[in-house]
Structures are given as C-alpha cells and as structure tokens.
N, C-alpha and C positions, 0 to 999 in steps of 0.2 A: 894315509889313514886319517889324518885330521880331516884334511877336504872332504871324505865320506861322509865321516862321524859329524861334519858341519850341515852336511848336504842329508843327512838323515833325522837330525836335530829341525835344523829350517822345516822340510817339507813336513814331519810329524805337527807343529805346532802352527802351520800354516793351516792345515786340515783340520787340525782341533777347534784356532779361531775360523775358522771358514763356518763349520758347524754350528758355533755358537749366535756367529754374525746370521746366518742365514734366514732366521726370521723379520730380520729389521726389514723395512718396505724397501729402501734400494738393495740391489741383489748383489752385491759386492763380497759376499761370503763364497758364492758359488765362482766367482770369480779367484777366492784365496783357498779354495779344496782344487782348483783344478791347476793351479798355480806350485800346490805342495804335491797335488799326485804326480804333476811331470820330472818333482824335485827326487820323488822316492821310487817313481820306475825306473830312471836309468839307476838311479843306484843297488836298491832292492830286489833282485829278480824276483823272488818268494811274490813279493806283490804285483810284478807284471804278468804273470801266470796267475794268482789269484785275479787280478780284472780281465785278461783273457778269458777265465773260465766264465765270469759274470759274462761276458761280452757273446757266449758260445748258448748261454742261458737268455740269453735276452736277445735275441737274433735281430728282430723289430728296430730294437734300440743303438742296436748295434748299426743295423743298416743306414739308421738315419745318421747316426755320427758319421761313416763314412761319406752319406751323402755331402754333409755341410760344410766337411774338413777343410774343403776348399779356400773358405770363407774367413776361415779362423790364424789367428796369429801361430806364428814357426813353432812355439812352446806347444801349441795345444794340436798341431795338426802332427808333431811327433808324435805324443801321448798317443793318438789316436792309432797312428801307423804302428807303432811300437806295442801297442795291447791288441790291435788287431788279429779274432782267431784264423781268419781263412784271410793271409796276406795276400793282393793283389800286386800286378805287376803295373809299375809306373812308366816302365820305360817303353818307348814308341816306337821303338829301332829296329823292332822286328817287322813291323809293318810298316816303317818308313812314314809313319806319321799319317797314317790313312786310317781312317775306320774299318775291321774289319767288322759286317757283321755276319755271324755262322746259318749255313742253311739246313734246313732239318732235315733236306733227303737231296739226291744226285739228280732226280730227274726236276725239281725246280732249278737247276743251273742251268739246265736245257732253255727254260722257258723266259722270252723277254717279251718286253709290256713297250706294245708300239702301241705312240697318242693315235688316237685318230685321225684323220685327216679332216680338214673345212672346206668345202667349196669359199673360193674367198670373194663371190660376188657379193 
C-alpha cells in the first residue's frame, strides 16, 4: 500500500513539474510527463484506460508512437504497449520468424513473377 501510494505520489508530481518545465527551451519536461505517466499506468488503471481511449481518439498519433517505440528506452516503450488500444502481437513463433505478408485473393497465390531472361552475349 505504501509503494503505491509512493508510486501515485512520484508519478502525479512528476507530471505536474513536467507541465510546468515544458516551456523552458530544452524539452526535459516532456521527458518528466512521460517518466510520471509510466509511474501512474502501471499503478492506476482508471488512467491507462483513459490514455487508451485518447490513443483510440487520435489514431494518427497513435500509430506513430507505435511506429518509434522501437527506439525509445524499456520505461517508455511499456507505457506505449501498455496504453495500446488495438494491442499487436510481438511474438514471431507463429511464423517462425518469417514475414508473413497476407494476399488479397487465392488466385494471386497461383501467380509467380519469373525475371526475364538476358541473352548474355
């Protein structure tokens, strides 16, 4: 119960100054909102469900967080996964680690794409 109520305390006022900070020219506020919001979604749900629903509202913004998650430190690419409305699957095991890509109808599975041939003089 402490560790909570520690861990609801931290992330609330991490996000308060993040807000405040955020005008100054280096961007280190947005850096202490994203740092408090990872502290109050695992604890929170109320608020991982309200950024879900922002995240389901903002589809755009959405997709691009997804896209960069890659890139971003363990803290921030939970957050990401974790508020996630339409969660993707990470794991490869079903296709053994190959690309699967889907085709839109039966009869282009039929059809393969032979190069040309070169006269090779």
């Amino acid at each position: 119960m402490l560790k909570r109520s520690f861990k609801i305390l931290t992330g609330c006022l991490l996000v308060i100054a993040g807000i405040i900070v955020t005008p100054l020219p280096i961007p280190f506020g947005i850096v202490m909102i994203i740092i408090g919001l990872s502290l109050l979604v695992t604890t929170v749900p109320q608020i991982r469900d309200w950024l879900k629903r922002r995240r389901t509202h903002y589809r755009e913004t959405s997709g691009h967080l997804n896209a960069i998650k890659h890139k971003l430190p363990g803290f921030a690419r939970k957050l990401i996964e974790d508020t996630d409305p339409e969660p993707r699957q990470t794991n490869d095991s079903q296709n053994d680690g190959q690309h699967v890509i889907p085709c839109p109808d039966a009869e282009s599975q039929s059809r393969t794409h032979r190069p040309s041939r070169r006269n090779p003089r």
